[in-house]
C-alpha positions in Angstrom: 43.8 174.0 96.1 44.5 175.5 92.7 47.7 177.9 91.6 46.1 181.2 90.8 49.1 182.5 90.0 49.9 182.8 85.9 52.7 180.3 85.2 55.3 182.2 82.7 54.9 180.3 79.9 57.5 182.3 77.7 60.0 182.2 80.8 59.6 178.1 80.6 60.5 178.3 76.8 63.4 180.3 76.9 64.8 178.8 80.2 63.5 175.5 81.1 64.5 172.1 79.4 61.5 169.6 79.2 61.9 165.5 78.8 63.1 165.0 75.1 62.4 168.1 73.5 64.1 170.8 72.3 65.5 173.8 73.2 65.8 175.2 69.7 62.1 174.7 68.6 60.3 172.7 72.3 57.3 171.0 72.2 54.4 173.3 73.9 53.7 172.6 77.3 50.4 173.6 79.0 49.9 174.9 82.5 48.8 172.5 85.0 47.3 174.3 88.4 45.9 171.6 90.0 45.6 167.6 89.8 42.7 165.6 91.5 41.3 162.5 91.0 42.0 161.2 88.0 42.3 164.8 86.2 44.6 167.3 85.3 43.4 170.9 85.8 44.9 173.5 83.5 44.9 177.5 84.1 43.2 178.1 81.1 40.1 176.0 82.3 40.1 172.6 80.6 39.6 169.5 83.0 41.8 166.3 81.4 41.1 162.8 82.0 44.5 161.3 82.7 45.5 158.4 80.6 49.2 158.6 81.6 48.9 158.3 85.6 51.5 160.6 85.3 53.7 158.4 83.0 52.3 155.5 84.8 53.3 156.3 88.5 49.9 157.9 90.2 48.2 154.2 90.2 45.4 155.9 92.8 45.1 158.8 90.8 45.7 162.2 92.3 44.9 164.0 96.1 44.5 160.8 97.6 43.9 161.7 101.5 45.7 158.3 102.3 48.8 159.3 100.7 48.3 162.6 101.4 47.9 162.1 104.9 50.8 159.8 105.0 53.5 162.8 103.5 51.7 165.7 105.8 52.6 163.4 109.1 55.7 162.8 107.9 57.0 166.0 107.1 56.1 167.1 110.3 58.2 164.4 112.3 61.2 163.7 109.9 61.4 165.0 105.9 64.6 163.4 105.5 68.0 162.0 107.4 70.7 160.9 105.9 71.1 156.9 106.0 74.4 155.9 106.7 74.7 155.0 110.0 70.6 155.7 110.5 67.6 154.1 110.4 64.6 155.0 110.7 60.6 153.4 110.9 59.5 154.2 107.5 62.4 152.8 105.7 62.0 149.6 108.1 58.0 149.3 107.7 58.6 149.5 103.4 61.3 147.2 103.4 59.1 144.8 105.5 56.3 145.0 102.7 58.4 144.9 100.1 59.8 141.3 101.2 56.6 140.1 101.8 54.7 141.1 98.5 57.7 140.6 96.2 58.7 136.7 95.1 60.0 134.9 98.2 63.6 134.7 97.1 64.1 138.5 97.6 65.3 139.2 101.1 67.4 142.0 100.4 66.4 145.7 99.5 68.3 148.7 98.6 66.3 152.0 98.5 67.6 154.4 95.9 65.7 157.5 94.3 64.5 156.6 90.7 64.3 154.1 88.6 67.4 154.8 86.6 69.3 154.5 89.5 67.3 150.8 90.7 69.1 149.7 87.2 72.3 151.4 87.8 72.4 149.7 91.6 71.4 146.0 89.7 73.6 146.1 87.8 76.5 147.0 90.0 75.0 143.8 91.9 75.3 141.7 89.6 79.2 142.4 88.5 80.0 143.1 92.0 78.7 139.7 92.8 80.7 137.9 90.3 83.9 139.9 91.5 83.5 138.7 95.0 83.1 135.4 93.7 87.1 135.7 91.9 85.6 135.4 89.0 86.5 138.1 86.4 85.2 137.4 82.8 81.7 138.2 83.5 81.4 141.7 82.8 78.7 142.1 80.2 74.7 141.8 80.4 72.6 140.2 78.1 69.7 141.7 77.0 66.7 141.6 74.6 66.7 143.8 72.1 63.4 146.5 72.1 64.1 147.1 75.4 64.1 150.3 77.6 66.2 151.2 81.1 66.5 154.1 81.9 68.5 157.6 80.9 71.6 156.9 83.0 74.5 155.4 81.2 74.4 151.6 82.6 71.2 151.7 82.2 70.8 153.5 78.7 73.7 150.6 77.7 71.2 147.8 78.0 68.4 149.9 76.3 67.9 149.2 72.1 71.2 149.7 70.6 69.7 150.4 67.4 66.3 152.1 67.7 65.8 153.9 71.4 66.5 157.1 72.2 69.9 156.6 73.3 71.8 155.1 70.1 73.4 158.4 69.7 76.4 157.6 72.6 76.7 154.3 71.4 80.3 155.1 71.3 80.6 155.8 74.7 78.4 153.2 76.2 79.8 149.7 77.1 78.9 147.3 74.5 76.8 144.3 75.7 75.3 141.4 74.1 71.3 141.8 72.9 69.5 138.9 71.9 66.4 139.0 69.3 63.5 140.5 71.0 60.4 138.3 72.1 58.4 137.8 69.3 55.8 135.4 70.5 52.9 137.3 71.6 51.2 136.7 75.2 48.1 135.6 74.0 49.6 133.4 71.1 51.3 130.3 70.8 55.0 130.3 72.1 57.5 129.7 68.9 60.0 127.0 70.3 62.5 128.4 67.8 62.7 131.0 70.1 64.3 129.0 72.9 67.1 127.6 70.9 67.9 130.3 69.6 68.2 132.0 73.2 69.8 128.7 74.1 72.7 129.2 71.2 73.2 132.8 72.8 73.8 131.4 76.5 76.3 128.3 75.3 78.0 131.0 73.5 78.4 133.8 75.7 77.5 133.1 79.3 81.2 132.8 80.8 81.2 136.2 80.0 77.8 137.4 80.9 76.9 138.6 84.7 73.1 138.8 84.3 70.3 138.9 81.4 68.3 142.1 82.0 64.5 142.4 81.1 61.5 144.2 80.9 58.6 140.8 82.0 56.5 140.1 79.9 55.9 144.1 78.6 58.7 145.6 76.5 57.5 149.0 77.6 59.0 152.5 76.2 61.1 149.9 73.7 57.8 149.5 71.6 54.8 148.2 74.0 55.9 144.5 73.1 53.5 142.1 75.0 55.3 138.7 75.1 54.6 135.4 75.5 55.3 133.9 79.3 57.4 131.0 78.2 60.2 133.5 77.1 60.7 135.0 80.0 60.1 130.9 82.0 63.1 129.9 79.1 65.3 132.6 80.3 65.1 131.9 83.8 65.9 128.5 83.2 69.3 129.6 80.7 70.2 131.7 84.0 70.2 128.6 86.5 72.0 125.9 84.0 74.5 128.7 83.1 74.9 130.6 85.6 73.8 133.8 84.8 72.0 136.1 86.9 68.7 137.4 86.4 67.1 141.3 86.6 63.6 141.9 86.1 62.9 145.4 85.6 59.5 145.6 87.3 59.6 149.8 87.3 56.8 150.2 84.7 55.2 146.6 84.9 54.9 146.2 89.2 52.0 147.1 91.5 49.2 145.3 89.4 49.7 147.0 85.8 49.7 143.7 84.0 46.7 142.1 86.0 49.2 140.0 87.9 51.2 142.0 91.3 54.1 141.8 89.5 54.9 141.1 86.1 56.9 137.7 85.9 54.3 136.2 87.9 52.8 135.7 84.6 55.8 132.8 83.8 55.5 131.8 87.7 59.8 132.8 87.7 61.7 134.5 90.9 64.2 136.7 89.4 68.0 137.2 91.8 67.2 140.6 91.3 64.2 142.9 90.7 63.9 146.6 90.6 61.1 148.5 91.0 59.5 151.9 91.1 57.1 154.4 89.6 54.1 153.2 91.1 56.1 152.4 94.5 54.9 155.5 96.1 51.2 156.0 94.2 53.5 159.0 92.0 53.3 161.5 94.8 57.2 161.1 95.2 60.4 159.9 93.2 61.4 156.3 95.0 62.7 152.7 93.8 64.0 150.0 95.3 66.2 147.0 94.0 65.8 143.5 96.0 68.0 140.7 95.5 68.6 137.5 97.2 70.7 136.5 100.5 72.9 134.7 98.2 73.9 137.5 96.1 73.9 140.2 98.8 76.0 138.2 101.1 78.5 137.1 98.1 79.2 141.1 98.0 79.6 141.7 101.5 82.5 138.6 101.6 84.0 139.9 98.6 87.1 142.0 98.7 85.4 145.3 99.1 82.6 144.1 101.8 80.2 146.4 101.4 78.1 147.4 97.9 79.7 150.3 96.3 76.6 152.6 96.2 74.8 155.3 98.5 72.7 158.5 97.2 72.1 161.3 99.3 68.5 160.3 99.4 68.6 156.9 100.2 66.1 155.9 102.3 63.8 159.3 102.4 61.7 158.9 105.3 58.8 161.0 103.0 59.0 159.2 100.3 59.1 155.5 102.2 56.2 156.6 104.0 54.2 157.4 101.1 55.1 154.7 99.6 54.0 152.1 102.3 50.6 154.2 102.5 50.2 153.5 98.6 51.1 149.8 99.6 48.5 149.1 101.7 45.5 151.5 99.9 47.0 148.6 97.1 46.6 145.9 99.3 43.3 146.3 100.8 41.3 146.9 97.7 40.3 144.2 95.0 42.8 145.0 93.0 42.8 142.5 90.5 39.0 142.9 90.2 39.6 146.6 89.3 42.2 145.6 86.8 40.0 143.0 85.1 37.6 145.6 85.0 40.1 147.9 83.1 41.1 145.3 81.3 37.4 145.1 79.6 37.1 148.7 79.5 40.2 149.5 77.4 39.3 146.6 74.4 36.8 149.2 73.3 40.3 150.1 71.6 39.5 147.4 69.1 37.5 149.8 67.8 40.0 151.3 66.2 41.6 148.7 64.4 38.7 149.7 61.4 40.6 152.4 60.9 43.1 153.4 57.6 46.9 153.7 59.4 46.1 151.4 62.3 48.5 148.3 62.5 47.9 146.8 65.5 45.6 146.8 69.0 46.8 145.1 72.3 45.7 145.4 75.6 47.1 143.8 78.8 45.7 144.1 82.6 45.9 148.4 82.9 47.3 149.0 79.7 46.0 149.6 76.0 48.1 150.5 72.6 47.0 151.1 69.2 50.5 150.9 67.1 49.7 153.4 63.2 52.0 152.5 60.7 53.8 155.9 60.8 54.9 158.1 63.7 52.7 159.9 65.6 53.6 164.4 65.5 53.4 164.6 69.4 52.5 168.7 69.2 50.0 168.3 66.5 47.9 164.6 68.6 48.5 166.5 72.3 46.7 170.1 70.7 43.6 168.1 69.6 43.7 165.7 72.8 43.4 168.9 74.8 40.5 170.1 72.9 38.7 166.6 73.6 38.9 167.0 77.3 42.2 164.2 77.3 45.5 163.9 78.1 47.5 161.3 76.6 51.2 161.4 75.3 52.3 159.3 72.6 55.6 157.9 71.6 57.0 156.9 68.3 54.5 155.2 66.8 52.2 154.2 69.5 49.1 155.9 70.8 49.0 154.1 74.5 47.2 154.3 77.8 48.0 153.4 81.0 45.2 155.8 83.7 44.9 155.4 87.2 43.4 152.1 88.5 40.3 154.7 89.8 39.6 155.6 86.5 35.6 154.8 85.2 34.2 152.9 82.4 33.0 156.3 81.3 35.9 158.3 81.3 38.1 155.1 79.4 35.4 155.3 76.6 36.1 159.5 76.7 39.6 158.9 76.4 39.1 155.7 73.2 37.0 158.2 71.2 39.4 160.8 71.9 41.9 158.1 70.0 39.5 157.6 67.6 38.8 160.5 66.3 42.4 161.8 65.9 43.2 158.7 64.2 39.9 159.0 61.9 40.4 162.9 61.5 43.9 162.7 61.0 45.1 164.8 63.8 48.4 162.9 64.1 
């Protein structure tokens, strides 16, 4: 049902801070009253095809009566309890499909609220482990440069030094070490140059490393870098003969995105720790989870503390783990790699772009499509004209992406590639 009521638009500008904009001069925003399907419904009339899936979280698009269902039944049992000391069946029924869908090394999970705090909670496994363990030198990460975390501070300090949105506390974040980003593409050869070279980093650095952090095989809000499978395979293999630990960062890249269930399934790897997110509940609610092994999460608990130093308020939600094991199994029980593939050939009409004057690049991989333009993109100025064309689509830097809802149709992916097009070709950017 739609919000009749007139959202107060000047009330929003004056008083309510948006994601990255300002509060001096913000970015408009336009007035959603109602999401179904795979569009967004605005007051003033216009139906948009969603190419974000709600930055790339509402994998089943929106008003599904399975999730639905699953939050109205909840809510009238249990909305929330805290979980110290409490369990409770849809904490127990997630965790139980988590450890079966995720690589089999991962028998641990820790529920947490968004994906910022999934890194933040890693990464306090990984030093906590080394702790317990009497050893005290590891207390960096190693990362790839390119890369992208999260907003909260551990995680922002593992995000691009140089060129993400977070180099301005640089001075106040800890200093870890980044390696060169991938460069081999994922449908290219693999440059073996690339292995020494991450091979010189470990022999260097790894007594005082505690885990190498990544995004598999998709450098996501770091620049939409696509990279070759044997990276990722070479770093897995650095992390067992040096003993490092490993974190793949599965929040944008799990639940089928890539065309595999989880990325680093593409290099055949089990990471010690994986966080996920985003998708985890189908978008209807904020959720993550970070899994680990027996090993690590029994190393912690015999360490001198004995338990993991971490516990939101919301740990464990009872609605949010119950939507999230309804968007699970609506997952599950489909052909979902079929309805990737077909995705997959939907969004390489993008290459259609790549006649155009300002276009550097065109990728697509499983659910995902990018057209990188050799300058940046004026976000106000694209989104105006995308609103006209019947679209919604938010770009970043210098990419023009999509990532819709696996429900999306052939049709509306060709709406949505014209839509690029066209501002591309018209200069609406």
């Amino acid at each position: 049902m739609s919000n009749k009521q007139p959202i107060d638009l000047d009330f929003d500008r004056q008083h309510i801070w948006h994601p990255y904009t300002s509060m001096v001069n913000p970015l408009p925003v336009y007035p959603v009253s109602h999401t179904l399907g795979n569009k967004i419904h605005l007051q003033t009339g216009e139906a948009l095809i969603d190419g974000m899936a709600s930055w790339w979280s509402a994998i089943h698009g929106y008003g599904h009566p399975n999730l639905t269902k699953a939050v109205v039944n909840q809510v009238n049992t249990m909305s929330h309890v805290m979980f110290g000391g409490i369990t409770h069946q849809p904490a127990v029924e997630l965790c139980k499909k988590l450890v079966a869908i995720t690589p089999s090394n991962l028998q641990k999970v820790f529920l947490a609220d968004s994906g910022s705090v999934c890194v933040e909670v890693a990464i306090k496994m990984a030093l906590q482990y080394w702790l317990s363990q009497g050893i005290t030198t590891k207390q960096k990460l190693m990362t790839p440069y390119k890369g992208y975390h999260g907003d909260t501070f551990a995680a922002m300090s593992v995000c691009d030094p140089v060129n993400s949105m977070h180099s301005l506390y640089s001075g106040f974040l800890p200093e870890h070490i980044f390696v060169p980003a991938p460069q081999s593409k994922f449908d290219q050869p693999f440059d073996e140059s690339e292995a020494t070279l991450l091979t010189e980093y470990f022999k260097n650095h790894h007594h005082q490393v505690a885990a190498f952090i990544i995004e598999p095989i998709v450098q996501n809000a770091g620049g939409m870098n696509f990279y070759h499978p044997h990276y990722l395979k070479t770093v897995r293999q650095l992390c067992n003969q040096y003993d490092v630990l490993l974190i793949c960062d599965e929040i944008a890249t799990g639940f089928g995105r890539t065309g595999k269930l989880f990325a680093a399934e593409h290099a055949d790897i089990e990471p010690d720790i994986m966080c996920i997110g985003k998708a985890l509940t189908g978008g209807m609610m904020t959720l993550s989870a970070t899994l680990t092994t027996d090993k690590i999460a029994i190393g912690i608990s015999n360490g001198e503390a004995g338990v993991l130093m971490h516990g939101p308020t919301f740990m464990g939600n009872p609605l949010a783990c119950s939507v999230a094991c309804a968007s699970i199994d609506l997952l599950m029980n489909q052909d979902w790699k079929k309805r990737i593939t077909q995705l997959n050939n939907a969004l390489n009409q993008l290459k259609c772009c790549l006649t155009l004057e300002g276009v550097v690049n065109v990728r697509t991989l499983g659910a995902i499509g990018v057209v990188e333009l050799d300058r940046s993109v004026d976000v106000a100025k694209i989104q105006a004209y995308f609103i006209k064309q019947g679209v919604w689509i938010r770009p970043f830097g210098k990419l023009i992406y999509l990532m819709p809802p696996y429900i999306t149709s052939d049709d509306d992916i060709s709406t949505l590639i014209t839509a690029i097009y066209n501002a591309i070709n018209d200069g609406h950017y």
